[in-house]
TORDO-778078 format. One record per residue (C-alpha): residue number from 1; residue in one letter; x, y, z. Coordinates in steps of 0.1 Angstrom, whole numbers. Layout:
BEGIN
NUM	a	X	Y	Z
...
# end
This chain:
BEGIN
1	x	-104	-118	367
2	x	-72	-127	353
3	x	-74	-146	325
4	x	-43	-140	299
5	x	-65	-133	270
6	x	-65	-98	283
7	x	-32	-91	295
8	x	-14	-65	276
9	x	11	-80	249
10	x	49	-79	264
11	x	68	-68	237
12	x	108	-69	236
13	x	124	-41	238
14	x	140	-37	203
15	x	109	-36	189
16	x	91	0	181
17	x	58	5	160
18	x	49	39	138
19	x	23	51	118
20	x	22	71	85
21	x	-3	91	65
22	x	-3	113	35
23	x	-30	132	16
24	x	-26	151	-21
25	x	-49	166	-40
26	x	-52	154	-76
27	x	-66	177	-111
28	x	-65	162	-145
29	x	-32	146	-155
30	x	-20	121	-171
31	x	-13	99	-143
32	x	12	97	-113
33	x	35	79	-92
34	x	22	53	-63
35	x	46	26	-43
36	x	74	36	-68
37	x	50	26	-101
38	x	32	48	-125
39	x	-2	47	-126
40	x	-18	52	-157
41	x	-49	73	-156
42	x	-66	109	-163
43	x	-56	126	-126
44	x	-20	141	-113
45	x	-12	144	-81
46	x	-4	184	-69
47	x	28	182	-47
48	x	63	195	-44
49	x	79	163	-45
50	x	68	134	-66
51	x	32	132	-49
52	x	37	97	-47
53	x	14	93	-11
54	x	22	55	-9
55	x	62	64	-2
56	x	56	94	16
57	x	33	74	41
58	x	59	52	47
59	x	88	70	52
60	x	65	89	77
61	x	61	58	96
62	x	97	45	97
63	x	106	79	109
64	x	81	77	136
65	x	90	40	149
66	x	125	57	151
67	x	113	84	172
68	x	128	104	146
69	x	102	129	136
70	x	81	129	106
71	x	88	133	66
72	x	85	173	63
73	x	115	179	94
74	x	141	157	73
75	x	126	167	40
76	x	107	202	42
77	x	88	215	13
78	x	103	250	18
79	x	136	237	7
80	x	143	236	-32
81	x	166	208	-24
82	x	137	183	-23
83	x	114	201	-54
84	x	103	171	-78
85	x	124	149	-55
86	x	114	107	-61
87	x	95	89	-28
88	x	119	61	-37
89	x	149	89	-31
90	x	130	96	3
91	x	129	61	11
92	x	162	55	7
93	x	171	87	27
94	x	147	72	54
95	x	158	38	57
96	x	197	54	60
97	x	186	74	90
98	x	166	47	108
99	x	202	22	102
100	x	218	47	114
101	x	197	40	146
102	x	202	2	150
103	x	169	-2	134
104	x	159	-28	100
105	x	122	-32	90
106	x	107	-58	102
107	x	73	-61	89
108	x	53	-28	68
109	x	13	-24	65
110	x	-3	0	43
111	x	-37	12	28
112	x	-39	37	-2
113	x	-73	54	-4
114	x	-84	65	-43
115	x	-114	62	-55
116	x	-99	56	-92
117	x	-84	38	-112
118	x	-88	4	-90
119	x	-51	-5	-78
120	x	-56	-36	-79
121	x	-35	-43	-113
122	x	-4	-29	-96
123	x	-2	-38	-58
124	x	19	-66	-62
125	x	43	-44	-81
126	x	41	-20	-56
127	x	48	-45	-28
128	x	79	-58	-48
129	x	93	-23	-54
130	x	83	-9	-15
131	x	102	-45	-7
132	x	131	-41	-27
133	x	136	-1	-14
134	x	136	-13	21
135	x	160	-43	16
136	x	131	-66	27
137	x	115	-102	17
138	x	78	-96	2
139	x	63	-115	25
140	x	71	-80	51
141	x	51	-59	31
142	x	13	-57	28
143	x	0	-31	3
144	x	-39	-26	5
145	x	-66	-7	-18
146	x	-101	8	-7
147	x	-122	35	-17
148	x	-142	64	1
149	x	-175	52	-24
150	x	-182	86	-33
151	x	-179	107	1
152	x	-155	139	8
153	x	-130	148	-14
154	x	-115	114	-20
155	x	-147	101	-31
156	x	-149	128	-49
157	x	-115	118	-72
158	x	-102	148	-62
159	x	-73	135	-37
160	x	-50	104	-25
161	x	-39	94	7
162	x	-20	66	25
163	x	-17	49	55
164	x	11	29	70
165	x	23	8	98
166	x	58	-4	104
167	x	76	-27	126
168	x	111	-18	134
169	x	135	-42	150
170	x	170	-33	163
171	x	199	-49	149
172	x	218	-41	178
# end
């Protein structure tokens, strides 16, 4: 049967999706960095960089639309040149290389997974500052909350992670 609900979408050809993700484990601070924003609260997050999971997941997915690899080729955590280095640093690094490739974000998804503090206080921040970094309208960027309610270590409030999908259009 052909009916065109279930044909495959035909994308153009100067279009190119990728996915992010990042995980950190988190012990008693006194808060960290998520979407470019502190976050107030009794957990930091361990990491070479900044921890900040939000950035890290995105800049992992721009890199992949790009076919350009992921975050730890361009940025390694073996090199001293990156220690303590900002997510808003790698984003800016990111978006440089995926210019450099014809390429401008198009549209960005994402999902941070905490069980505390609720983010709810700060997404539209985040979303502003994610915005701003990629030289983007709001209205691109989604930035989403959930929890693990209580299971594995998330759950647990002893880690962070990210997810994020990007649309890349060429600007050639």
């Amino acid at each position: 049967m052909n009916n065109s609900s279930n044909l495959p979408l035909d994308l153009p050809g100067n279009l190119s999706i990728g996915h992010g993700y990042d995980l950190h484990a988190l012990i008693d601070g006194d808060g960290f960095m998520l979407g470019g924003v502190t976050i107030p609260c009794d957990k930091k997050v361990v990491a070479h960089s900044d921890g900040d999971v939000l950035l890290h997941a995105i800049c992992d997915a721009l890199l992949g639309a790009a076919g350009l690899g992921d975050l730890g080729e361009h940025f390694p955590d073996t090199d001293d040149k990156w220690l303590n280095i900002s997510g808003e640093k790698l984003v800016t690094l990111t978006l440089q290389k995926i210019k450099q490739c014809n390429y401008k974000v198009a549209n960005l998804d994402s999902t941070v997974i905490l069980e505390s503090p609720k983010l709810s206080p700060y997404k539209l921040q985040m979303r502003d500052n994610i915005a701003a970094l990629l030289e983007v309208s709001k209205s691109s960027i989604n930035v989403k909350a959930t929890c693990n309610e209580g299971m594995d270590a998330i759950g647990s409030n002893l880690a962070i992670a990210a997810h994020c999908v990007c649309l890349l259009s060429s600007t050639s």
